[in-house]
C-alpha positions in Angstrom: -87.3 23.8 -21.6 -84.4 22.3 -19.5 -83.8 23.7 -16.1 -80.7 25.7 -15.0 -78.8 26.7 -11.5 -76.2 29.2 -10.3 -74.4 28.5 -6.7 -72.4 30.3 -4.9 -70.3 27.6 -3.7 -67.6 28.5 -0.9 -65.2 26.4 1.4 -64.4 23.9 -1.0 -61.1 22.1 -0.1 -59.6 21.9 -4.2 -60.5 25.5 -4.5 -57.7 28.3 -3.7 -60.0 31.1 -4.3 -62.0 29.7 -1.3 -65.3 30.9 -3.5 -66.9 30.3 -7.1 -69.7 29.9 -8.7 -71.3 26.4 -10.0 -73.4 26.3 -13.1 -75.7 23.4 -13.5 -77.2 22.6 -17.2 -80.2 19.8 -16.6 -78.8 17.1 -19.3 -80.9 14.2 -19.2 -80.8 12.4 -16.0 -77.8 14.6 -14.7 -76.2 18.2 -14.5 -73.5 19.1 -17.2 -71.8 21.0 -14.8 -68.8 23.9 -14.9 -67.1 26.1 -12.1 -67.0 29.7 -12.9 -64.4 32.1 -11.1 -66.9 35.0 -10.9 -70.4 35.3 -11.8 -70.5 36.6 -15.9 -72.2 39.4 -16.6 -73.0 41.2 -19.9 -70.4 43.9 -20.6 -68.0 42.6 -18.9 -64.8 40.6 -19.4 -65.1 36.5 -19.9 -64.7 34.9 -16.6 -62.9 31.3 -16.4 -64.8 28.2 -16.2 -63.9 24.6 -15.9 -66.1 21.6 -16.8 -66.6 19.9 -14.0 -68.0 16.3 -13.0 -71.6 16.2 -13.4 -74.0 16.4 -10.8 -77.4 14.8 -9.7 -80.6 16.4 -10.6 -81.2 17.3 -7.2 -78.8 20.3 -7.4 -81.8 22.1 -9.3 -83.7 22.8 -6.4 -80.8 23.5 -3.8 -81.7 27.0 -1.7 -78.9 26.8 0.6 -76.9 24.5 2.4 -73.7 22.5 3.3 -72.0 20.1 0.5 -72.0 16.3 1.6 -68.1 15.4 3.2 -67.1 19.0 4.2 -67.0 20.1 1.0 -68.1 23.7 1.8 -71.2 25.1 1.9 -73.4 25.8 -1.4 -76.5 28.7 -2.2 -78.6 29.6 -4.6 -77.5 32.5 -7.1 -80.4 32.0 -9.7 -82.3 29.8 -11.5 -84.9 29.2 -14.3 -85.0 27.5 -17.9 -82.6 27.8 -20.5 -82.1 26.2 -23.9 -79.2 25.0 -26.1 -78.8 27.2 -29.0 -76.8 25.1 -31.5 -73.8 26.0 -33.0 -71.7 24.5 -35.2 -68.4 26.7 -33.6 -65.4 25.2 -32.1 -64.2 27.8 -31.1 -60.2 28.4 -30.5 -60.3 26.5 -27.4 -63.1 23.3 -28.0 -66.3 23.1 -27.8 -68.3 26.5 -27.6 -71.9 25.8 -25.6 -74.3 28.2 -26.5 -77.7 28.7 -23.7 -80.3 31.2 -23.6 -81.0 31.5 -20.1 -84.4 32.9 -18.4 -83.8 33.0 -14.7 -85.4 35.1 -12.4 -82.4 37.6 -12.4 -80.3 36.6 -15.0 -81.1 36.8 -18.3 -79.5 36.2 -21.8 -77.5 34.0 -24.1 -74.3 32.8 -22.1 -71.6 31.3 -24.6 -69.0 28.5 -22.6 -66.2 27.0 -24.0 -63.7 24.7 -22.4 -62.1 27.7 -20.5 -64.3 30.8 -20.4 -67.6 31.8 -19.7 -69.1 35.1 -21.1 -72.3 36.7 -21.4 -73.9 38.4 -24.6 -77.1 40.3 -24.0 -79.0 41.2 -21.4 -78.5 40.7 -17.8 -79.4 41.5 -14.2 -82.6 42.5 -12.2 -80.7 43.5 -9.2 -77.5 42.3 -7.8 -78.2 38.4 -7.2 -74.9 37.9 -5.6 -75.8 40.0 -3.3 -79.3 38.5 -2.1 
């Protein structure tokens, strides 16, 4: 299985909300990456996400730390495996990425498309944005 990471990521310069939270898919010899507004959660309302640049493997294993050229400071939500679930959707707004994800708090399938992120089943062991 591929490897994932979730990063609180706060004091970025191109980021009004001053704090969001990066999701990192291992894809080969990068990250497919997006920026979340909020950390989803099963139950709960799709939050926005944005496909980002991707990012260098190293990101997998990031604890906590500043972001090279001031570009805020970045910390470990979760992280574990997860795998592509195909899916032939489109969705109404592009592709829909489909991930079953097995991280040591968060659990469950988590559904992406090119402007929301939202979680199906499952979820927390604690409050990981809290740790």
């Amino acid at each position: 299985m591929a490897r994932f990471i979730l990063l609180e990521h706060t004091g970025a310069p191109d980021d009004p909300a001053g704090r969001h939270v990066d999701l990192l898919l291992e894809a080969g010899d990068t990250c497919r990456t997006w920026r979340l507004t909020a950390l989803p959660a099963p139950s709960q309302p799709p939050v926005q996400a944005v496909e980002i640049g991707r990012h260098r493997l190293e990101w997998l294993v990031h604890e906590d730390g500043p972001v090279s050229a001031g570009r805020g400071h970045a910390r470990r939500i979760d992280s574990g495996t997860y795998r592509e679930i195909p899916s032939s959707d489109r969705g109404g707004d592009g592709e829909v990425v489909t991930v079953e994800l097995a991280g040591s708090h968060l659990t469950g399938i988590l559904h992406i498309t090119a402007t929301h992120a939202a979680m199906q089943t499952t979820g927390f062991e604690g409050d990981p944005a809290s740790g």
